[in-house]
N, C-alpha and C positions, 0 to 999 in steps of 0.2 A: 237881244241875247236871251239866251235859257236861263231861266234861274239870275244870278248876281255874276257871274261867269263875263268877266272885261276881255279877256283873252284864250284862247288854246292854252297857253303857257300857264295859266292857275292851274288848268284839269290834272289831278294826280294821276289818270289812266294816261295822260297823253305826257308825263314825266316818265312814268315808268315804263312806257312803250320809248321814249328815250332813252336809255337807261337800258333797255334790253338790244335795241338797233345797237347802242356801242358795245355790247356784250358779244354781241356777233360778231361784229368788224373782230372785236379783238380773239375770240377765238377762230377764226379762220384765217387771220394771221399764221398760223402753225398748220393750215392744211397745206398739202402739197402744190407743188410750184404748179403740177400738168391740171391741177384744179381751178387754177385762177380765171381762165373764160367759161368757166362750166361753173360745177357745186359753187366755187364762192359768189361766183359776179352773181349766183340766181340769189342766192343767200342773203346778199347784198340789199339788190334791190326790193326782194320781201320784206327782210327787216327794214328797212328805210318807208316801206307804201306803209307801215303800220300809223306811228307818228301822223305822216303824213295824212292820211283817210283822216283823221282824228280831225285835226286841222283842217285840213280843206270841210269837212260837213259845220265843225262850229260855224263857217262861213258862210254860209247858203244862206236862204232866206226863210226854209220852208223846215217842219220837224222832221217831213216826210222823208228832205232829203240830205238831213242831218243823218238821220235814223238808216238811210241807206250809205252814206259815206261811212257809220261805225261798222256796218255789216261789211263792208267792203274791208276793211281794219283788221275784224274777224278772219277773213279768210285769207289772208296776207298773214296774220300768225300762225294760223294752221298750216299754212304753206311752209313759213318758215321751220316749225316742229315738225312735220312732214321731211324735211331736207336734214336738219340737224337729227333727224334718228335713222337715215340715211347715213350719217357723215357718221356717226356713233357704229354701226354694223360696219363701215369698211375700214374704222380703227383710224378714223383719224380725228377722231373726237372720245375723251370718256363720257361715261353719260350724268355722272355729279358734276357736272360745269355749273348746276343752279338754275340754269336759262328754263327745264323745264316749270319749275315753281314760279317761277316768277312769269313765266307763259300761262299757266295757270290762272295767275293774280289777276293777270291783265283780261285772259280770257272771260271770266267771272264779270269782270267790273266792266266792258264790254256789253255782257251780257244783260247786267242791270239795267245800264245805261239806254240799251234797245227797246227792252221792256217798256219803262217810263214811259219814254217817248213814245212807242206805240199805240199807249193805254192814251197818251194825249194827243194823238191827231184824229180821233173820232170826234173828240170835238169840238178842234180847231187846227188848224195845221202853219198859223203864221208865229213863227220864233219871238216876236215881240211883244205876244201876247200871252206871256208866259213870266 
């Protein structure tokens, strides 16, 4: 494991990428009914791949491709703020829902997270050794 890191479930970026996925569920709750196999279900499963990414790379074996599963995390939130400013413009969403601060948060600490890692697989690329 990286760092003292037992689980996904310690990482505060992989809480609050939690925390944003039910943020979502619950606001598209209130989008329209002809939405439901379109804008939500996309909505859905981006906010859902985020957590997710997070998770599946803690799992790997390698930083390399830890470090590609958060990038993969990364563009699954952009996706989903991409949709949700979408969903803001046809008025079925305000835009103080919060989701984008805290898309923010997550993006940032994402962002570090990548960094790190990057800086440590020059030289060595096995998560145990770390």
């Amino acid at each position: 494991m990286v760092g003292s890191v037992n689980s996904y479930r310690e990482l505060i970026v992989w809480q609050k990428a939690m925390d944003f996925a039910e943020g979502v569920y619950r606001v598209t709750e209130h989008f329209p009914k002809g939405e439901q196999f379109g804008l939500v279900s996309q909505l859905m499963r981006a906010a859902v791949s985020i957590p997710s990414n997070i998770a599946e790379g803690l799992g790997r074996d390698t930083v390399r491709d830890y470090s590609h599963f958060l990038v993969l995390a990364k563009g699954s939130l952009n996706e989903v703020m991409t949709q949700l400013e979408l969903a803001v413009r046809l008025g079925y969403l305000k835009s103080g829902s919060g989701l984008y601060e805290v898309s923010c948060e997550i993006g940032k600490m994402l962002n570090a997270m990548i960094r790190r890692l990057r800086s440590r697989t020059d030289d060595n690329d096995k998560k145990e050794d770390f």
